[in-house]
DRENZAFI-237421 format. One record per residue (C-alpha): y, x negated, z negated; residue in three letters. Coordinates in pm, 1 decimal, padded with zeros to 6 digits, always signed. Layout:
<drendo><north>Y</north><east>X</east><up>Z</up><residuo>ALA</residuo></drendo>
...
end
This chain:
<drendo><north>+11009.5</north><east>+04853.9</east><up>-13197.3</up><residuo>UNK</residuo></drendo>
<drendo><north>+10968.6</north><east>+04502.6</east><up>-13243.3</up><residuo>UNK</residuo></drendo>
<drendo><north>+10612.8</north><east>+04555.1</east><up>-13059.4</up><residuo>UNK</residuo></drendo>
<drendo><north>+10745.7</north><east>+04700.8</east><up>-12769.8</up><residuo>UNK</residuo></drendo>
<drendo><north>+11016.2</north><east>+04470.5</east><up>-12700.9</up><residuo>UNK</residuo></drendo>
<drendo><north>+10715.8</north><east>+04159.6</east><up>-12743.6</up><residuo>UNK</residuo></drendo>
<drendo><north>+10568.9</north><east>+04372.0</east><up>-12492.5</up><residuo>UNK</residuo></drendo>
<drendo><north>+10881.0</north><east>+04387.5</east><up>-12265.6</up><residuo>UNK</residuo></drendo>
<drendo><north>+10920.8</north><east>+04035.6</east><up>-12303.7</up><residuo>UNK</residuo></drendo>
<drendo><north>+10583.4</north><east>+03959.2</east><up>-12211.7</up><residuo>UNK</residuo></drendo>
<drendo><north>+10571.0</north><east>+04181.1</east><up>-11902.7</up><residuo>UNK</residuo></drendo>
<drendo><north>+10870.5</north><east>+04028.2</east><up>-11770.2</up><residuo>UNK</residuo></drendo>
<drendo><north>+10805.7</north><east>+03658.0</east><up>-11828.4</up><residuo>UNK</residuo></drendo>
<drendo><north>+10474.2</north><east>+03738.0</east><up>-11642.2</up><residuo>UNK</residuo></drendo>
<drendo><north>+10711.0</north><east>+03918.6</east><up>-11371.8</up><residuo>UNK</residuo></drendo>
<drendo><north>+10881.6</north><east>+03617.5</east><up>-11346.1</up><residuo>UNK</residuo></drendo>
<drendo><north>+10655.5</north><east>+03364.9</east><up>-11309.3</up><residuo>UNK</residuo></drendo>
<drendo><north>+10449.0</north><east>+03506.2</east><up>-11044.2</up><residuo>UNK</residuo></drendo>
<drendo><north>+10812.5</north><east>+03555.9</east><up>-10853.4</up><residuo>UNK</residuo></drendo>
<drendo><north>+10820.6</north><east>+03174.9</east><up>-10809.1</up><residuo>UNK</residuo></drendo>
<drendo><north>+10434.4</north><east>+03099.2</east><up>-10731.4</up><residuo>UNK</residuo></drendo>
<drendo><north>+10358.9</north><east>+03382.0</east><up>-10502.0</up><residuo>UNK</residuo></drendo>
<drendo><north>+10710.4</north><east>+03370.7</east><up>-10302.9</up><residuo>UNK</residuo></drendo>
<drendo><north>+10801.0</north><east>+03674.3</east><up>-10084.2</up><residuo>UNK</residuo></drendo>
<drendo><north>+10900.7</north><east>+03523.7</east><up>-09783.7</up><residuo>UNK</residuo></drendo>
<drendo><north>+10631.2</north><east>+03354.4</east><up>-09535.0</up><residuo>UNK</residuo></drendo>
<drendo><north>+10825.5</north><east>+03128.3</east><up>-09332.6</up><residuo>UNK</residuo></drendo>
<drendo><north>+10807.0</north><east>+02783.6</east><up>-09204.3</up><residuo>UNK</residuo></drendo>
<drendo><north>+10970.3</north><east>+02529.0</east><up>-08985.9</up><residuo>UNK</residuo></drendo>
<drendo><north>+10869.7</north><east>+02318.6</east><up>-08689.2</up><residuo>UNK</residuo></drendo>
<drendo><north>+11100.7</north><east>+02044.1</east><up>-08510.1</up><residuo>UNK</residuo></drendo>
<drendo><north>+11037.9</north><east>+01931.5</east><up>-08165.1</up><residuo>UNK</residuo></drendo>
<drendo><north>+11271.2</north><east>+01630.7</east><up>-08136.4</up><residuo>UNK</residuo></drendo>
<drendo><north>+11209.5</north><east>+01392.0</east><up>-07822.6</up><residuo>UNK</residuo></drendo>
<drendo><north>+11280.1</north><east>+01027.9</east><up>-07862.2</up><residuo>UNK</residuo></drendo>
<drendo><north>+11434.4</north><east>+00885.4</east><up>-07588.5</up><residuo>UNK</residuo></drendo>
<drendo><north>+11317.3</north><east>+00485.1</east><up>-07696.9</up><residuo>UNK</residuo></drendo>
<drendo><north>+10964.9</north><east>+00665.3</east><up>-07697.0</up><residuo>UNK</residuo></drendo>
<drendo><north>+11003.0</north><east>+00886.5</east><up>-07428.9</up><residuo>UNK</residuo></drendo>
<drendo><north>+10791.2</north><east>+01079.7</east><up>-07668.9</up><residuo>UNK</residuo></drendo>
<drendo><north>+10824.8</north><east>+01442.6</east><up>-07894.6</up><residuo>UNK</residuo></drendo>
<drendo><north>+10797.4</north><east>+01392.9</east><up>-08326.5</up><residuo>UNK</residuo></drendo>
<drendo><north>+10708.2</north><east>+01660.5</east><up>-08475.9</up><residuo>UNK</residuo></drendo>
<drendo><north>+10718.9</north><east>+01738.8</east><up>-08828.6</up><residuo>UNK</residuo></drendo>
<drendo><north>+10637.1</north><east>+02115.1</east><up>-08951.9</up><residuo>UNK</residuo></drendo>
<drendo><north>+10726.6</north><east>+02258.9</east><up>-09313.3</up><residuo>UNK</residuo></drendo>
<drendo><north>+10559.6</north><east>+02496.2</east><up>-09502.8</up><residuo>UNK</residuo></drendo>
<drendo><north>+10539.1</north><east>+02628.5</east><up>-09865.9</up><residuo>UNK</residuo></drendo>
<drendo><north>+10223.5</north><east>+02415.0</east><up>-10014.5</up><residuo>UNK</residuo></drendo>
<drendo><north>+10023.8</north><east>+02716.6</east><up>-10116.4</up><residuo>UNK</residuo></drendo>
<drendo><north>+10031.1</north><east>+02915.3</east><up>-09783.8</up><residuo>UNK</residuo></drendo>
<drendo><north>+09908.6</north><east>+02590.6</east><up>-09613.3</up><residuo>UNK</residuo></drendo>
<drendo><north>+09634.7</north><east>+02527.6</east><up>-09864.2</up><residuo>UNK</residuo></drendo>
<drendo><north>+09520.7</north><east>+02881.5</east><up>-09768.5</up><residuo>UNK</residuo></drendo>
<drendo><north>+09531.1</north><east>+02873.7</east><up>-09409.1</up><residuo>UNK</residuo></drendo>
<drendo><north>+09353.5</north><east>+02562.0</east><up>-09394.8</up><residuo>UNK</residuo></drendo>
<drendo><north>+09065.9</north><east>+02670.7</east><up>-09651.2</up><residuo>UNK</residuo></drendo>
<drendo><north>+09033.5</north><east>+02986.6</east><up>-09488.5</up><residuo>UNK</residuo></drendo>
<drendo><north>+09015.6</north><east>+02816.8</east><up>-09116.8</up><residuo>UNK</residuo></drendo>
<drendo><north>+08760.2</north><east>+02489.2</east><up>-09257.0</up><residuo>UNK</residuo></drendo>
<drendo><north>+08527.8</north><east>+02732.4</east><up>-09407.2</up><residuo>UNK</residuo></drendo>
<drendo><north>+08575.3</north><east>+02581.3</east><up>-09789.1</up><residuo>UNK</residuo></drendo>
<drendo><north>+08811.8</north><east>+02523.4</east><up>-10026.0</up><residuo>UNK</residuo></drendo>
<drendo><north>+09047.8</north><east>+02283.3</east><up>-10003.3</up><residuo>UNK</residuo></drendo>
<drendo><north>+09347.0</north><east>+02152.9</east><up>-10231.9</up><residuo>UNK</residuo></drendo>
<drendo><north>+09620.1</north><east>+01948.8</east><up>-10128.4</up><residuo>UNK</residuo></drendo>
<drendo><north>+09707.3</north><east>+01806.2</east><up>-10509.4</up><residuo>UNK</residuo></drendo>
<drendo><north>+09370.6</north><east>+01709.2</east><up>-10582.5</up><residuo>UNK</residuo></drendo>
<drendo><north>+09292.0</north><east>+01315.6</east><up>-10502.7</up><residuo>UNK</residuo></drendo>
<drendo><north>+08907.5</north><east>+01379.9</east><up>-10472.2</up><residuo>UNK</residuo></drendo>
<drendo><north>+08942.2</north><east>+01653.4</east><up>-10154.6</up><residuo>UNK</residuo></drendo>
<drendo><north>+09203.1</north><east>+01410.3</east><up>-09960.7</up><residuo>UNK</residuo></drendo>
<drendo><north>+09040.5</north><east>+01305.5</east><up>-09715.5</up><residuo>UNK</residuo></drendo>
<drendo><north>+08817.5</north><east>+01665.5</east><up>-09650.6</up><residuo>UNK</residuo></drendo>
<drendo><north>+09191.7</north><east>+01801.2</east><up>-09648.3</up><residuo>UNK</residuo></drendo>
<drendo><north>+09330.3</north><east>+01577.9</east><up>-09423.4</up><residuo>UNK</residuo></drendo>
<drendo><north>+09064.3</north><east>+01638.7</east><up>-09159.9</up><residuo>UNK</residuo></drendo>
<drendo><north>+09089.5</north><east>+02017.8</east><up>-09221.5</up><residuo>UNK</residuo></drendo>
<drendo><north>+09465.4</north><east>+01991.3</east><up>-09156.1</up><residuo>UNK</residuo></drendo>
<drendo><north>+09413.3</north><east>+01759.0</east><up>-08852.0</up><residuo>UNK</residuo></drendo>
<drendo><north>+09208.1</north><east>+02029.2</east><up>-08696.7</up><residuo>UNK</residuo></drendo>
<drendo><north>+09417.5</north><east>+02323.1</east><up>-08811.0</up><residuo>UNK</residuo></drendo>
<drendo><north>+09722.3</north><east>+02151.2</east><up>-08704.0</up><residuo>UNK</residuo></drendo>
<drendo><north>+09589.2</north><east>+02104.5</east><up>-08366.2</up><residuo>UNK</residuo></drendo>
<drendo><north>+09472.5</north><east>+02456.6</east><up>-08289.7</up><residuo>UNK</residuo></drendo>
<drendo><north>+09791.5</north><east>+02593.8</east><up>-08447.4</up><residuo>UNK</residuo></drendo>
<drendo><north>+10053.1</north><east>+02430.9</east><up>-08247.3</up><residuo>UNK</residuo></drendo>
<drendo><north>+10093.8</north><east>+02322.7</east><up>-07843.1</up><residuo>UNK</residuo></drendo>
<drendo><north>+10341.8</north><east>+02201.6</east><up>-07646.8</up><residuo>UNK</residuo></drendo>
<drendo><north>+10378.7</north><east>+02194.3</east><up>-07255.0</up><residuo>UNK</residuo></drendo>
<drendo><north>+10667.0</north><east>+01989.2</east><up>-07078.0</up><residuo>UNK</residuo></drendo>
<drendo><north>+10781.9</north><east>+02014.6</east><up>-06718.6</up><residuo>UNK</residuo></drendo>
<drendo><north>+10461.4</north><east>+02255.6</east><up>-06680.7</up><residuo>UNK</residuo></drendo>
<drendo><north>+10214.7</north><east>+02011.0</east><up>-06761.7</up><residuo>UNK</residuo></drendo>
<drendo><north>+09994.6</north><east>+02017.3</east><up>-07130.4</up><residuo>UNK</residuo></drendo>
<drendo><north>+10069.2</north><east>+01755.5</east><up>-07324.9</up><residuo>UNK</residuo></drendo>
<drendo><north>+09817.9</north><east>+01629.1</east><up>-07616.4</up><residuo>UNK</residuo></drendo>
<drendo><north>+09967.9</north><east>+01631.9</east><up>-07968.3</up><residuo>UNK</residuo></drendo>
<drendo><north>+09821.0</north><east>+01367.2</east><up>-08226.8</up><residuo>UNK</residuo></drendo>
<drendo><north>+09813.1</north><east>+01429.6</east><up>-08623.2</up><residuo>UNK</residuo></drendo>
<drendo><north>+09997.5</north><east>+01218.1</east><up>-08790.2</up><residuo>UNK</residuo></drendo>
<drendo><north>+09983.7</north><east>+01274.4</east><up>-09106.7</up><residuo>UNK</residuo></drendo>
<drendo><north>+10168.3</north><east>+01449.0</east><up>-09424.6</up><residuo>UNK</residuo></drendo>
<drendo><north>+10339.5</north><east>+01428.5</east><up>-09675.3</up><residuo>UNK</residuo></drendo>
<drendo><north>+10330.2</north><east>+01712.7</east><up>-09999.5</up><residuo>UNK</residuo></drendo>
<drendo><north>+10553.0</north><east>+01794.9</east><up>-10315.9</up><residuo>UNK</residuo></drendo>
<drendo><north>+10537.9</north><east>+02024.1</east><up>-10573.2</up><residuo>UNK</residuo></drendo>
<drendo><north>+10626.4</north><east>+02335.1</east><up>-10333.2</up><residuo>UNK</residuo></drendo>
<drendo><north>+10590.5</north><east>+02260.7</east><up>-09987.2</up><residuo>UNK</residuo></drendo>
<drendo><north>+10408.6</north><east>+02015.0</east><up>-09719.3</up><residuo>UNK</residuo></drendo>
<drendo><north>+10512.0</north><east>+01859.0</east><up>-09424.6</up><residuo>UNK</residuo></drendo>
<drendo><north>+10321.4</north><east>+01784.9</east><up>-09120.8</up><residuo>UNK</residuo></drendo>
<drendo><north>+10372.2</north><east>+01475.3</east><up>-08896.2</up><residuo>UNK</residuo></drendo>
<drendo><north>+10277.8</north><east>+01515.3</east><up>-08482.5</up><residuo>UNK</residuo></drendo>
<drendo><north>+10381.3</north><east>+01358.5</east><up>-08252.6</up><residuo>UNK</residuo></drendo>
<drendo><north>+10328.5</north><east>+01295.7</east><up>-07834.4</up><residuo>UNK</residuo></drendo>
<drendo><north>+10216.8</north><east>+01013.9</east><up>-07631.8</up><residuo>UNK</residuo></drendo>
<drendo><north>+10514.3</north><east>+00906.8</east><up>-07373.1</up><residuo>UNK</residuo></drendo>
<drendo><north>+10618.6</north><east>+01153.6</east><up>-07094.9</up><residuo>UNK</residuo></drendo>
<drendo><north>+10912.8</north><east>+01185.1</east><up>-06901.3</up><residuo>UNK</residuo></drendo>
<drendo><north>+11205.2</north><east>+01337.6</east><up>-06975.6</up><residuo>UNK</residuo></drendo>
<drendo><north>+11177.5</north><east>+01741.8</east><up>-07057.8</up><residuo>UNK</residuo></drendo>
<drendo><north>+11381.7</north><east>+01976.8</east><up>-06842.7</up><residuo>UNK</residuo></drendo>
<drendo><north>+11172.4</north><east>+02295.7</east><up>-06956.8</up><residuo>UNK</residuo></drendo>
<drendo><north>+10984.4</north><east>+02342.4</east><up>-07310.8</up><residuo>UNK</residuo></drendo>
<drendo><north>+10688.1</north><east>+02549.6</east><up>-07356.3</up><residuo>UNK</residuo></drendo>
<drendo><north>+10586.1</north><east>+02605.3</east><up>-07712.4</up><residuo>UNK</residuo></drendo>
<drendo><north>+10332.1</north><east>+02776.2</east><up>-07904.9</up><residuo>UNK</residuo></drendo>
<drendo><north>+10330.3</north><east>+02764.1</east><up>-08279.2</up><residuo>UNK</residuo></drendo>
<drendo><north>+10092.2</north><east>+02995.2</east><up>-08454.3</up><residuo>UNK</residuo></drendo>
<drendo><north>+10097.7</north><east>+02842.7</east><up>-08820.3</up><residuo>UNK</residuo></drendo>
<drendo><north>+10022.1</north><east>+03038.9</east><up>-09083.1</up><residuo>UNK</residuo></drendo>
<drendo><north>+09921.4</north><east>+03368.0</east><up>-08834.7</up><residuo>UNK</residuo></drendo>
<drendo><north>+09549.6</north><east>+03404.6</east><up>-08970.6</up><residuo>UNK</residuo></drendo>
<drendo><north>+09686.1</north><east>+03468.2</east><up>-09334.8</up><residuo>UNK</residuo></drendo>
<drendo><north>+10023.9</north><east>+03688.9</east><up>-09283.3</up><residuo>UNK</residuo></drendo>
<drendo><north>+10109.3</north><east>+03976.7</east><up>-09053.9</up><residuo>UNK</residuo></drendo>
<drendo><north>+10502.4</north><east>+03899.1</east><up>-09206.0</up><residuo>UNK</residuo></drendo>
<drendo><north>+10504.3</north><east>+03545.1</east><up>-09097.0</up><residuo>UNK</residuo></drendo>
<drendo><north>+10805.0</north><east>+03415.2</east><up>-08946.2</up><residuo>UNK</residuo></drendo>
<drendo><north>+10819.5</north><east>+02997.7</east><up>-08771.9</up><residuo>UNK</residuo></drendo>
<drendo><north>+11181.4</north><east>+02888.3</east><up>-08713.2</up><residuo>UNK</residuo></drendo>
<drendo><north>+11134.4</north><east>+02609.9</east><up>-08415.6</up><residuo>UNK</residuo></drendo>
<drendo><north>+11407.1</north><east>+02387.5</east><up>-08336.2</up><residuo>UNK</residuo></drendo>
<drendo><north>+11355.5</north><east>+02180.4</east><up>-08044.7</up><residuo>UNK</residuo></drendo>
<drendo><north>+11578.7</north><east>+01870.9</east><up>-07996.0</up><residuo>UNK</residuo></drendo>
<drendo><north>+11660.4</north><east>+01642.5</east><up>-07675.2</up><residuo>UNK</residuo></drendo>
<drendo><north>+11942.3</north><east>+01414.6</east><up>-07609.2</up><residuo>UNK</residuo></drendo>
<drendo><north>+12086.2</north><east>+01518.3</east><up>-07895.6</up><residuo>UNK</residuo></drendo>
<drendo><north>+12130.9</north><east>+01898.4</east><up>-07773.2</up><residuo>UNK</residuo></drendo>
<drendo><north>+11928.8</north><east>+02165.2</east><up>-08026.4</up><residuo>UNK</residuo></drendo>
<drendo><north>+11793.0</north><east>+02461.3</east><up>-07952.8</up><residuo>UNK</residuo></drendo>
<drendo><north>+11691.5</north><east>+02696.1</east><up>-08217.3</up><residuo>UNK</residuo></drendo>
<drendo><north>+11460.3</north><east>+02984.8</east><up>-08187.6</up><residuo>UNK</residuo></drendo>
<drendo><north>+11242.9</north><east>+03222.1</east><up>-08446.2</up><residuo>UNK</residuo></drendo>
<drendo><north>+10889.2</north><east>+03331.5</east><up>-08385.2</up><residuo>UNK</residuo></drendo>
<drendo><north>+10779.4</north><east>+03662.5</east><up>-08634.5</up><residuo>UNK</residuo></drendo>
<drendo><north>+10399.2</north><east>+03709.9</east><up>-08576.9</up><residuo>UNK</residuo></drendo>
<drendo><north>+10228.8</north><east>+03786.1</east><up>-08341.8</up><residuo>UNK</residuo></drendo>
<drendo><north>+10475.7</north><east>+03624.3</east><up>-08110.3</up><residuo>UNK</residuo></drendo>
<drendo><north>+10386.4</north><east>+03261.6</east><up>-08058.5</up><residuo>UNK</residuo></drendo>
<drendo><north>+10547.1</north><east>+03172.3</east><up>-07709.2</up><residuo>UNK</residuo></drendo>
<drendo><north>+10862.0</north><east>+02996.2</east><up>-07646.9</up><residuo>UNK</residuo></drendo>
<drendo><north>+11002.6</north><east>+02818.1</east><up>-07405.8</up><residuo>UNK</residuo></drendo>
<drendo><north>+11333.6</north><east>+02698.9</east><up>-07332.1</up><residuo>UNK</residuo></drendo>
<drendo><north>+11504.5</north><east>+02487.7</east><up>-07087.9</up><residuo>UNK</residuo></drendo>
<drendo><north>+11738.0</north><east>+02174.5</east><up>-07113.7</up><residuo>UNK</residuo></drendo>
end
């Protein structure tokens, strides 16, 4: 009896553990919010640190880690370039350029830093935001887009990665 409830106890510590590092939800966050000093969008992006890691890896070709000091600067250039591809913006009907940042990482999740060069002031928003897409068919981006203080809030389950809005 006592071996079977070691085992039990074992199982279910095992259970429990891989509950909090493999997480059932795939979802992440991405903020459009237009500066009017600027005249230009931020953009910041949040994502659980492992999914990231992944997509990243998988897209470079090699294995990357955020939490290692020695692969910083091989992940920073991988995320530049995933960043990019993953996420575009279009204002008034023109393409606008996003630059990388940077980032900034914790124990569970990362956040990216874009942002725009100056443009004038956006009456209609086209995004696409595809983070994340190449690893789950479950993903879900929640992308709030901010200007003059009004928000508009939207959620993008894959495949979908258009949005646009108008303000």
């Amino acid at each position: 009896m006592k071996k079977l409830f070691a085992i039990l106890f074992i199982i279910s510590t095992i259970i429990c553990n891989f509950s909090f590092v493999l997480h059932p939800y795939h979802v992440g966050s991405v903020e459009f919010n237009y500066n009017t000093k600027s005249k230009s969008f931020e953009i910041t992006g949040k994502f659980f640190i492992d999914d990231l890691e992944t997509a990243v890896s998988k897209k470079m070709g090699k294995h990357l880690q955020f939490q290692n000091a020695s692969n910083k600067n091989n992940m920073e250039q991988g995320l530049k370039q995933y960043c990019i591809e993953a996420i575009k913006l279009k204002v008034n009907n023109k393409n606008i350029p996003i630059q990388f940042v940077g980032y900034q990482e914790d124990k569970e999740s990362v956040e990216i830093f874009l942002e725009t060069s100056a443009i004038a002031t956006p009456e209609k928003i086209d995004t696409s935001v595809g983070f994340l897409y190449i690893l789950y068919d479950d993903q879900m981006n929640i992308v709030h887009i901010i200007i003059n203080g009004k928000r508009k809030s939207s959620k993008l389950v894959f495949p979908n990665t258009e949005l646009t809005q108008q303000f």
